[in-house]
C-alpha positions as CSV (number, residue, x, y, z in Angstrom):
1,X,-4.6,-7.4,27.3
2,X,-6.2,-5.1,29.4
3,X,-9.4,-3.1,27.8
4,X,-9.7,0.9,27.9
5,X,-12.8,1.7,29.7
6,X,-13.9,3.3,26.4
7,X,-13.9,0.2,24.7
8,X,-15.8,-1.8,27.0
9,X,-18.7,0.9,27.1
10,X,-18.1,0.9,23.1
11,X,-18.4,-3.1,23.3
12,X,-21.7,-2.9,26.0
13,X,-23.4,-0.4,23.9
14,X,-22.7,-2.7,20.5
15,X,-23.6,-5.8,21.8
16,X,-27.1,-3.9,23.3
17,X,-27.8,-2.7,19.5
18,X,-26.7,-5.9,18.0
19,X,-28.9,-8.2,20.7
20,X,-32.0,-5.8,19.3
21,X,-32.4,-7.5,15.9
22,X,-34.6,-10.1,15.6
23,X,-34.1,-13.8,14.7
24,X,-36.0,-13.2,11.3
25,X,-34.2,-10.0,10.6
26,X,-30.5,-11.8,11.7
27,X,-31.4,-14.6,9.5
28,X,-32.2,-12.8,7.0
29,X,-29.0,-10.4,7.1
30,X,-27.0,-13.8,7.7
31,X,-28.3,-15.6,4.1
32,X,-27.5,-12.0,2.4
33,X,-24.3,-12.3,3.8
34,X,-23.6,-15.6,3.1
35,X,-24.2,-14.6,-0.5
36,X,-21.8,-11.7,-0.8
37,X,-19.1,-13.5,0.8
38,X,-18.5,-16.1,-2.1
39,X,-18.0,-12.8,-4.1
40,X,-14.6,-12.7,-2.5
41,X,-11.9,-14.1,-4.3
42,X,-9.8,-14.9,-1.5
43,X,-12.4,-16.9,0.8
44,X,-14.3,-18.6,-2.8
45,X,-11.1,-19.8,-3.7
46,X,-9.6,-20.9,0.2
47,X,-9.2,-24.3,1.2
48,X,-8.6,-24.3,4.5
49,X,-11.0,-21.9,6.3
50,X,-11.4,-21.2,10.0
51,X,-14.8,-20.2,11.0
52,X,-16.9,-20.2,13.9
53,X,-20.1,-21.5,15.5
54,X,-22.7,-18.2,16.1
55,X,-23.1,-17.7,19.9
56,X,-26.0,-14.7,21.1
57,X,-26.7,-12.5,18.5
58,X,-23.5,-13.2,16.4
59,X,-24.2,-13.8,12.1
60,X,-25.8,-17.1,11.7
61,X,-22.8,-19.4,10.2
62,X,-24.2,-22.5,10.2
63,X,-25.7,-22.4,6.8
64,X,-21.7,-21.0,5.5
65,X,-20.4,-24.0,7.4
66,X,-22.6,-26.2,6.4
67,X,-22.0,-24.9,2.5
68,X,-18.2,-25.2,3.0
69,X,-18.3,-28.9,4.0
70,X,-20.4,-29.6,0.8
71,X,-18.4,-28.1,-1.1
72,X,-15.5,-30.7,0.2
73,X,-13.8,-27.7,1.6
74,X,-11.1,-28.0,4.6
75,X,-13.2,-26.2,7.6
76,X,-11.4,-25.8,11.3
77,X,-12.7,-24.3,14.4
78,X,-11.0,-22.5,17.3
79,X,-10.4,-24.5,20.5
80,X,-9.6,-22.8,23.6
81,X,-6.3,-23.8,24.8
82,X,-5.3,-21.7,28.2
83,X,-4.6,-18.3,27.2
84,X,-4.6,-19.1,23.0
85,X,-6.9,-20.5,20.3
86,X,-5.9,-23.1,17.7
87,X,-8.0,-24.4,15.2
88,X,-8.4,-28.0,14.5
89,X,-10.5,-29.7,11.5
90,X,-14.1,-30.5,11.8
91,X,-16.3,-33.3,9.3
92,X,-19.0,-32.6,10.2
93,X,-21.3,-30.6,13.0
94,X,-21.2,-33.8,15.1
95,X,-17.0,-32.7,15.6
96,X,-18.8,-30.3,17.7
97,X,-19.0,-30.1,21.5
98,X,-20.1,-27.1,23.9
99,X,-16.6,-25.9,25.3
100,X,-15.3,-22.6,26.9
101,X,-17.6,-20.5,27.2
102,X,-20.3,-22.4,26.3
103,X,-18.9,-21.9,22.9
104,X,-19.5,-24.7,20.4
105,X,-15.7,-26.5,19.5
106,X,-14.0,-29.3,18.2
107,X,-13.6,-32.3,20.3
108,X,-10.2,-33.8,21.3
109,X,-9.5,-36.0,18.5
110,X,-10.3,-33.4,16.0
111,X,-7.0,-32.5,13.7
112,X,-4.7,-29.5,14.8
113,X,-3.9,-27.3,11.8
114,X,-3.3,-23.2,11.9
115,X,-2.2,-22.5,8.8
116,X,-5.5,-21.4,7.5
117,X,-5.9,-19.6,4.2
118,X,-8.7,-17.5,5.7
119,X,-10.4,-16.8,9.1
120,X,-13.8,-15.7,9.4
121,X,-14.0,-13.9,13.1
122,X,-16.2,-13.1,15.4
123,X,-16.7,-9.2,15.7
124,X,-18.6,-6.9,18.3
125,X,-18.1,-4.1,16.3
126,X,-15.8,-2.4,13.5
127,X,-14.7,0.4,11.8
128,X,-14.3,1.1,8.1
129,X,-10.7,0.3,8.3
130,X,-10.8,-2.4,10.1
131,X,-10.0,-2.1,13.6
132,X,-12.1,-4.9,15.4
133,X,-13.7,-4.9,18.4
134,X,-14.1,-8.2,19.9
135,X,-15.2,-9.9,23.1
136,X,-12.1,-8.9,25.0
137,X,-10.4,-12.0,25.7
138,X,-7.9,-11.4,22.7
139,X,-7.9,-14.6,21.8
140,X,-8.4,-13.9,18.1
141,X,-5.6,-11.0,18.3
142,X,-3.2,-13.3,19.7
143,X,-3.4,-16.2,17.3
144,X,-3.8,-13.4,14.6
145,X,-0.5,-12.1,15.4
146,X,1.4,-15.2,14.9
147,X,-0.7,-16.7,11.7
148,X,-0.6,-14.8,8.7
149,X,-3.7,-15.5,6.8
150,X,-7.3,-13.5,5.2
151,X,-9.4,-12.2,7.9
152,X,-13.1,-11.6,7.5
153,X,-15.7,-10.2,9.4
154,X,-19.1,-10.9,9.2
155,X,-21.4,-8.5,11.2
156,X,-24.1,-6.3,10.9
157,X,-24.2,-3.1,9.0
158,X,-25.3,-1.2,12.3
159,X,-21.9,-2.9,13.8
160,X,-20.0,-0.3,11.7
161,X,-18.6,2.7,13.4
162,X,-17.1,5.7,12.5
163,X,-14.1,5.1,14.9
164,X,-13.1,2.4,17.4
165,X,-10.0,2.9,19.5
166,X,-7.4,0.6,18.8
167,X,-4.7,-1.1,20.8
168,X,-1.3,-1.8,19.8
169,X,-2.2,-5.8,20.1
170,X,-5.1,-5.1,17.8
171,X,-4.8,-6.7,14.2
172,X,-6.7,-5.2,11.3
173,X,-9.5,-7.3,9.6
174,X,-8.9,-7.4,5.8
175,X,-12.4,-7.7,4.6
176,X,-16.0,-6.6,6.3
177,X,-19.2,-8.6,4.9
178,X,-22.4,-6.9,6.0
179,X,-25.7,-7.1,4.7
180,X,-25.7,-4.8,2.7
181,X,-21.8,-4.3,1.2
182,X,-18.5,-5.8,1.1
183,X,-15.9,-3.3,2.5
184,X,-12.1,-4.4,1.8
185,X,-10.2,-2.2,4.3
């Protein structure tokens, strides 16, 4: 999965603009956000929830994972396998250990289980409708494309654009959870 010039200038530019907000203002955004996602139906009333740990400037999750568990909710996290992601269960942060990418992921012995009911996922930026800009890798798009299940991004309200060009790979997120709004697309 190859990426268009014009979406890795797209991607550079975001990730600038996104890496410009401060921790107070991010955590801040982040607990709003965390709030207007238990208005949605589909994740309030999921079991089985993939998420993922915040890396850079990404929405703060902990606090949403962290919420999840209490709630005695089922809460995976994607593992890097070669070219794919699966997500196995976590009980608690200590599941955790720095993987690819420096990424935080579950450890070995954590439980394998892709049948999700909804997927939180890490965006760069979006559009109204959807279309997702990642990291590139297309590891989200892949295991998206094989697992149907309730996507929802959590980003920024200045992560919004007008129009990002989208690949034929590309799957469409079905909810956007910004500080400010919830956007069903």
């Amino acid at each position: 999965m190859e990426d268009s010039p014009e979406k890795k200038s797209l991607r550079n530019l975001l990730l600038e603009r996104r890496d410009s907000t401060s921790y107070d203002l991010m955590k801040i955004a982040s607990e709003k956000i965390q709030k207007r996602l238990k208005k949605i139906n589909a994740f309030r009333d999921a079991q089985k929830i993939g998420v993922y740990y915040p890396i850079g400037s990404e929405i703060l999750t902990q606090n949403i994972i962290q919420e999840l568990l209490s709630n005695g909710k089922d809460v995976f996290f994607p593992k890097v396998i070669r070219k794919n992601i699966e997500f196995r269960k976590i009980i608690d942060f200590s599941s955790l250990e720095k993987g690819s990418f420096d990424i935080m992921e579950p450890k070995d012995d954590c439980l394998t289980d892709n049948s999700l009911d909804v997927v939180l996922v890490p965006t760069v930026g979006i559009s109204p409708t959807g279309v997702r800009l990642g990291y590139g890798r297309g590891f989200y798009d892949r295991f998206l494309s094989e697992h149907k299940t309730t996507t929802i991004s959590l980003t920024l309200e200045k992560q919004i654009i007008k129009n990002i060009p989208k690949s034929e790979h590309d799957i469409i997120i079905d909810w956007i959870v910004t500080e400010d709004r919830i956007l069903e697309t």
